[in-house]
C-alpha positions in Angstrom: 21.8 68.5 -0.4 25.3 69.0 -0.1 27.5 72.5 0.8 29.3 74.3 4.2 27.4 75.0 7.2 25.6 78.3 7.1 25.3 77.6 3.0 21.3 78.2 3.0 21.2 73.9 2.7 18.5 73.4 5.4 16.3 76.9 3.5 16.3 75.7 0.7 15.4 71.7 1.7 12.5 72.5 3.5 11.1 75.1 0.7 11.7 72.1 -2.0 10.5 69.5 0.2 7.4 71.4 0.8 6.8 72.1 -2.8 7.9 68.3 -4.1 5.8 66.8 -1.2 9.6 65.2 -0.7 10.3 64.1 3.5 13.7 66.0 4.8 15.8 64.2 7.2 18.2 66.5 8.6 21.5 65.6 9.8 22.0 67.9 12.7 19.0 67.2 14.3 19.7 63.7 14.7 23.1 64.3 16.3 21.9 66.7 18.6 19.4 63.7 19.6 22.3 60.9 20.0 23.7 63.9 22.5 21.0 64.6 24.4 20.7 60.6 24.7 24.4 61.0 26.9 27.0 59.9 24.3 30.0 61.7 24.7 30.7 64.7 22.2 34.3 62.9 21.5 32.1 60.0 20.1 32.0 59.5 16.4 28.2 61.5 16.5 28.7 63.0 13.2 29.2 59.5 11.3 26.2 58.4 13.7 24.0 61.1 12.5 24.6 59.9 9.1 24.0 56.3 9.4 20.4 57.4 11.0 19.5 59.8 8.5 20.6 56.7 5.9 18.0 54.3 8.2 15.2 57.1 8.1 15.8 58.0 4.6 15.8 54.1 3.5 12.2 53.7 5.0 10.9 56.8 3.4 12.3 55.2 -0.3 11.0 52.0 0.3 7.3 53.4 1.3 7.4 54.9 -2.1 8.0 59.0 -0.9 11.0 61.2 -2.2 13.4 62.1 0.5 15.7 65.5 0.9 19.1 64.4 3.2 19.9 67.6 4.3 23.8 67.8 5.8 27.0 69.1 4.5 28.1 65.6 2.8 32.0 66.8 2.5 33.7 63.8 1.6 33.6 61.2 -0.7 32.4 58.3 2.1 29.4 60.6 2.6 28.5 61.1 -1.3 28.6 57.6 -1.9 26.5 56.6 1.2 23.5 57.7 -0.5 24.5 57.0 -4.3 24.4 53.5 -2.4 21.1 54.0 -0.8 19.9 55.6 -4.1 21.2 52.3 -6.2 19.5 49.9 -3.0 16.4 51.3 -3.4 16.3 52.2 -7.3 15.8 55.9 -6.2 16.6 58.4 -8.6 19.6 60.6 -7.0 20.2 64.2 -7.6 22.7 66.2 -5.6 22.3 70.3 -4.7 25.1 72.0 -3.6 24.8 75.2 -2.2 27.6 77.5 -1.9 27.5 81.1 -0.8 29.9 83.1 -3.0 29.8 86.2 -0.9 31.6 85.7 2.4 30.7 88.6 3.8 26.8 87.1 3.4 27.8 84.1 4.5 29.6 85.2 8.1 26.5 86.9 8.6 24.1 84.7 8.2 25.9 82.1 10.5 26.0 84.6 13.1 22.3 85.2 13.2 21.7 81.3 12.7 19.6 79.9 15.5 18.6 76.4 15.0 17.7 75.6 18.7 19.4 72.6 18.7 20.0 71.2 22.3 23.7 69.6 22.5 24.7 71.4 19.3 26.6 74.7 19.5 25.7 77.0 17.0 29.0 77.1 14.4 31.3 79.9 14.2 32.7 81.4 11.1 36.5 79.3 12.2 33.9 76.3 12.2 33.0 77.2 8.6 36.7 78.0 7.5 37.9 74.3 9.2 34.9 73.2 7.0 36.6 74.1 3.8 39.6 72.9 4.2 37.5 69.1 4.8 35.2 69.7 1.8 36.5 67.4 -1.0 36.3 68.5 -4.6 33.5 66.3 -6.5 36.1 63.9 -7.8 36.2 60.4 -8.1 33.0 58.5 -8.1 31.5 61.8 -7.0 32.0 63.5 -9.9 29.8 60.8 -12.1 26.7 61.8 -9.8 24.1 64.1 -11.3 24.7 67.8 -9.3 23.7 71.2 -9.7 25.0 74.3 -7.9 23.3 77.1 -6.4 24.8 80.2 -5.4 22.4 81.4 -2.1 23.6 84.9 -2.9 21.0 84.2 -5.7 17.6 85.3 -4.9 15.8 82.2 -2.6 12.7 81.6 -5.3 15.6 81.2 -8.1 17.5 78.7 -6.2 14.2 76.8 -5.6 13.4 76.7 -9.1 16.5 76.1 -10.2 16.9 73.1 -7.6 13.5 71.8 -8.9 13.8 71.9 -12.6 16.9 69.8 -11.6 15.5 67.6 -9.9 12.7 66.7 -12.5 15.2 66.7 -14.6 
């Protein structure tokens, strides 16, 4: 999964991984674990997050299971961490981005986000606007990975459908 905070990402994992019988390791949850275990905030957490996620999702591949990373995977470093873990394990990869073309939506559904994460404030729309300006285009070796877009404006049960007719390929 790749998109902005308050895309609909973390929805629409769980709904596929439910219906694919796919594991989803979430990103924020882990970082708001390394937290609560007393690293400082100014600590690279995010990056840490990552690298976990990558550990969990690794053992998942290797026991034979699909696996759903669900996190906003921004920039190029990110992307390629699982490419790599995808080419490790000989994993088929599929990216879905999820955008929300509707600002208006998208503010509000940020501000009625609660994720109940202990150590992790919930985002605010500035969060989501400093977000854009870090999300890299898919360029690069990005670009050659197989990706679909979703719109979450789009009715939920299309994007699902859409997400796992993609992911069948």
């Amino acid at each position: 999964m790749a998109g902005l905070p308050g895309s609909g990402k973390s929805t629409i994992a769980e709904i596929i991984g439910a219906r694919i019988g796919a594991t989803v390791v979430s990103v924020d949850p882990i970082e708001s674990a390394i937290l609560s275990a007393g690293i400082d905030a100014d600590q690279p957490t995010g990056l840490a997050a990552y690298l976990v996620a990558e550990a969990i999702a690794e053992s998942v591949l290797v026991a034979g299971r699909s696996v759903i990373i669900d996190a906003v995977n921004a920039v190029e470093p990110a992307r390629m961490q699982w490419r790599d873990l995808a080419a490790r394990t000989e994993a088929v990869l599929r990216v879905i981005e999820v955008v929300c073309s509707d600002e208006e939506l998208h503010r509000e559904r940020l501000a009625k986000r609660v994720r109940n994460l202990p150590h992790v404030e919930e985002l605010t729309w500035r969060a989501v606007e400093q977000s854009v300006e870090g999300y890299e285009s898919w360029t690069g070796h990005s670009a050659a990975m197989p990706r679909v877009t979703v719109d979450s404006v789009q009715s939920l049960g299309s994007n699902v459908d859409a997400a796992v007719a993609f992911i069948h390929g």
